[in-house]
C-alpha positions as a Markdown table, in Angstrom:
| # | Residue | x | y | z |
|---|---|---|---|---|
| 1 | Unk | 46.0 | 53.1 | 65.6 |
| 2 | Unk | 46.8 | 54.4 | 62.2 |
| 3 | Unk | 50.3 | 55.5 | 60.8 |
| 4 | Unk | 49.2 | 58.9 | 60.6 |
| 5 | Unk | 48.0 | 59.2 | 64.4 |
| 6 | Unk | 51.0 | 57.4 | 65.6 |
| 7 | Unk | 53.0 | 60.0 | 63.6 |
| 8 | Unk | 51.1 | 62.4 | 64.5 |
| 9 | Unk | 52.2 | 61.8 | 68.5 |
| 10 | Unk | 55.3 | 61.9 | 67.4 |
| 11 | Unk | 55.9 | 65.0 | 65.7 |
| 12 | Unk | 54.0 | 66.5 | 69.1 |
| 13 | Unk | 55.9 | 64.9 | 70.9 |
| 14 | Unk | 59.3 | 66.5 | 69.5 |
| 15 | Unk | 57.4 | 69.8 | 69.5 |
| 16 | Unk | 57.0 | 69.9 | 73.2 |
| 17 | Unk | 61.1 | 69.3 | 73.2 |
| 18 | Unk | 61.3 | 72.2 | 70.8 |
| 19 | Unk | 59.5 | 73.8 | 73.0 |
| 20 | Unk | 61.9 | 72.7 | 76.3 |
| 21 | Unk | 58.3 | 72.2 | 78.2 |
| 22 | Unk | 58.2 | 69.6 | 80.9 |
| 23 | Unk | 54.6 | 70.6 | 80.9 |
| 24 | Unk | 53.7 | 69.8 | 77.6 |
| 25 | Unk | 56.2 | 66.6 | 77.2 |
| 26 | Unk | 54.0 | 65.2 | 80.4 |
| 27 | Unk | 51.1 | 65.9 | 78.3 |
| 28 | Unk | 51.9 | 63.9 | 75.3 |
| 29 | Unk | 52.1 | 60.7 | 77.4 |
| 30 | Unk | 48.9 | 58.9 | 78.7 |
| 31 | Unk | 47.5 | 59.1 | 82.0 |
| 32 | Unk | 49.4 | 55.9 | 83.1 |
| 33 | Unk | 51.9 | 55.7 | 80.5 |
| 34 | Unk | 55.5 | 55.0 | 81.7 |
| 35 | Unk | 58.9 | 56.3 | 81.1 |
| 36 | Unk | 62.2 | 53.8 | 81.3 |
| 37 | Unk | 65.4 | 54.7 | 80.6 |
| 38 | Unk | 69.1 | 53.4 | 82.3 |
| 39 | Unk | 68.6 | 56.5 | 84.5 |
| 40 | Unk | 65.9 | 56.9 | 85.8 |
| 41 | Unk | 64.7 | 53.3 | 85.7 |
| 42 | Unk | 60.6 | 52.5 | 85.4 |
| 43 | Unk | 58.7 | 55.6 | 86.0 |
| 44 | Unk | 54.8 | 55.7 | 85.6 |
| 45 | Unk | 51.9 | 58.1 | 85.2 |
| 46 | Unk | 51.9 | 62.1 | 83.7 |
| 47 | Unk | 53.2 | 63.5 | 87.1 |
| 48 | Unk | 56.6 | 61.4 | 87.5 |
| 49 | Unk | 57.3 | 61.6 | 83.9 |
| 50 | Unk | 57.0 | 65.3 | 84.1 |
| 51 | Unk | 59.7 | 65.4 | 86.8 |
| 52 | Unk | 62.1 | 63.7 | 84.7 |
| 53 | Unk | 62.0 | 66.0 | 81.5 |
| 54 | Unk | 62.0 | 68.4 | 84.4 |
| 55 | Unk | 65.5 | 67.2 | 86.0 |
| 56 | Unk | 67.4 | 66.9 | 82.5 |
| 57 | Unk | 66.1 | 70.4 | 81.2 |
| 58 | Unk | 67.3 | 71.7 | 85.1 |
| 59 | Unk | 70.8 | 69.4 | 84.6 |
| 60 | Unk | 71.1 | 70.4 | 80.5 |
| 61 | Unk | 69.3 | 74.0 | 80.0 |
| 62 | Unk | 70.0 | 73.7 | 76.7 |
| 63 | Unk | 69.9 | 70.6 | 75.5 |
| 64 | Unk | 69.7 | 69.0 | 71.9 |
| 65 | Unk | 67.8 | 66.3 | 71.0 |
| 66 | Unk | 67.5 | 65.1 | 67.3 |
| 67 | Unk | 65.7 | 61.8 | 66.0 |
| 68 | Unk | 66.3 | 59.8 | 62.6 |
| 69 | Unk | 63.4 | 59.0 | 60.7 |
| 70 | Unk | 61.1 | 56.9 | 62.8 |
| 71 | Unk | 60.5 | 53.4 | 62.0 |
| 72 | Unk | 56.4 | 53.4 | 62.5 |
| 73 | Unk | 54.4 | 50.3 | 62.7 |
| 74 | Unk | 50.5 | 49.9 | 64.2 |
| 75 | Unk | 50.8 | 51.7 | 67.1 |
| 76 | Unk | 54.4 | 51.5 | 67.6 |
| 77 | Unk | 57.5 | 53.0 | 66.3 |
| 78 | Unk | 61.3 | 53.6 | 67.0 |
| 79 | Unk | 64.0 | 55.9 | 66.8 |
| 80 | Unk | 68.0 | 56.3 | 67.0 |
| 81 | Unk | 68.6 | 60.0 | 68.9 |
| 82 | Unk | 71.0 | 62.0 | 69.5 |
| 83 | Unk | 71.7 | 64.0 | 72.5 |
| 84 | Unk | 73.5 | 67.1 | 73.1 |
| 85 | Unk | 73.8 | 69.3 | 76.0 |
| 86 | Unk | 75.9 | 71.8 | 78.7 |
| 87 | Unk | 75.6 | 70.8 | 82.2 |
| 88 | Unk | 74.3 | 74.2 | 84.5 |
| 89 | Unk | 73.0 | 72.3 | 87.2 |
| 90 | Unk | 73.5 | 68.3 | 89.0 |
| 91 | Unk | 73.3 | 65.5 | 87.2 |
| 92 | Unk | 73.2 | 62.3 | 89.2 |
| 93 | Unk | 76.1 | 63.5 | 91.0 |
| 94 | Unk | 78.7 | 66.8 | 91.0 |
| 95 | Unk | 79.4 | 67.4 | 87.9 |
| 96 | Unk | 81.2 | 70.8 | 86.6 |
| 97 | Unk | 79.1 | 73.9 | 85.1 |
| 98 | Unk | 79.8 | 73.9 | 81.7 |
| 99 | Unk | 80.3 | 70.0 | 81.0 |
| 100 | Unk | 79.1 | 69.5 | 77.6 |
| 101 | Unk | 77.7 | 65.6 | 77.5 |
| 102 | Unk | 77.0 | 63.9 | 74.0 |
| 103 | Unk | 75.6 | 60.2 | 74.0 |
| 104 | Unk | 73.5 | 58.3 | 70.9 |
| 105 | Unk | 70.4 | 56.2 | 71.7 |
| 106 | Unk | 67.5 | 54.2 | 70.8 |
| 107 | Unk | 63.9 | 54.8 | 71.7 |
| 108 | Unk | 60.9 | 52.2 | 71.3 |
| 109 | Unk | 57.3 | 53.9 | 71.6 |
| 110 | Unk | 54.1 | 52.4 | 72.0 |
| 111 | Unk | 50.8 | 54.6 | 71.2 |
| 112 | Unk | 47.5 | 54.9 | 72.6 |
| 113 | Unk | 44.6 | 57.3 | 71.7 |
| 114 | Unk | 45.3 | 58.6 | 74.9 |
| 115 | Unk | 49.0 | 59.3 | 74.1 |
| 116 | Unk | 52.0 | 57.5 | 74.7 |
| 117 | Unk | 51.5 | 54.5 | 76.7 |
| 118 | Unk | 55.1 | 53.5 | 76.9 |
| 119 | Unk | 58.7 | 54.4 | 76.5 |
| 120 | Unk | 62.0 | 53.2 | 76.5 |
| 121 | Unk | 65.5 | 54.6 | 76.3 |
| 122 | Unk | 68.7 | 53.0 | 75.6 |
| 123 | Unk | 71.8 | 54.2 | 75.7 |
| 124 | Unk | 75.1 | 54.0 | 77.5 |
| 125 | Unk | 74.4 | 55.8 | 81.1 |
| 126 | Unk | 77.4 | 54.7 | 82.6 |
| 127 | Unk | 79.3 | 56.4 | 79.5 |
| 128 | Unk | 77.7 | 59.4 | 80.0 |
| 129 | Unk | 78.3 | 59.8 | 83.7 |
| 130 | Unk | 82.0 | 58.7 | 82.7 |
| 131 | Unk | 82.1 | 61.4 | 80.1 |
| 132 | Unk | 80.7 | 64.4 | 82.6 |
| 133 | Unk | 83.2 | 63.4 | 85.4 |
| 134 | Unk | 80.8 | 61.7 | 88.0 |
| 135 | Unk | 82.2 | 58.3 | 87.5 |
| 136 | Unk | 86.0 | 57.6 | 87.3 |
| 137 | Unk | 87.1 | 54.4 | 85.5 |
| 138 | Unk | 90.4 | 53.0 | 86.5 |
| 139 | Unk | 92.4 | 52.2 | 83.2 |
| 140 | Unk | 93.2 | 48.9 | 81.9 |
């Protein structure tokens, strides 16, 4: 693929976040592409990817995400994030209405004429959960 169709994904891809559609975030990926991240593990196909924009936009109504400038090569690219949001619903346990979660990340994409074929997340989960009060940590 060319620089300028993997871009291309890309800035529809963020669009559909602008947007806050699980709909259109499903759409961007390819019919079997999968989604892996530290919380929801490997996920495949349009369908299961949709449910997981669909659980963080349900936990984080509002929810920020903002990208540095991709790194774009062949039909790959990456990205640092960050993430920004105030809990209104669960999120992977009780956690208290009004919670406002921050985290940084890294995500690697790979890019097929029929959308994105792959992604994956990094970033600290068990931070997060630490920082909105579902896990305790017993001090050193």
């Amino acid at each position: 693929m060319t620089r300028e169709a993997v871009e291309k994904q890309l800035l529809a891809h963020k669009a559909a976040f602008h947007a806050r559609s699980a709909d259109d975030l499903a759409a961007c990926h390819a019919p079997d592409g999968t989604f892996e991240s530290p919380a929801h593990g490997l996920v495949r196909g349009r369908d299961a990817i949709r449910d997981v924009y669909r659980y963080w936009y349900s936990a984080f109504p509002d929810f920020l995400l903002t990208w540095d400038e991709a790194i774009v090569e062949e039909n790959r690219a990456a990205t640092f994030w960050s993430f920004r949001g105030t809990a209104a619903g669960p999120f992977f346990g009780e956690v208290r209405e009004g919670t406002v979660l921050e985290m940084i990340g890294a995500s690697e994409y790979t890019f097929s004429p029929e959308g994105i074929a792959s992604i994956r997340h990094v970033f600290d989960f068990s931070g997060a959960l630490v920082k909105a009060g579902v896990l305790r940590v017993k001090p050193a």
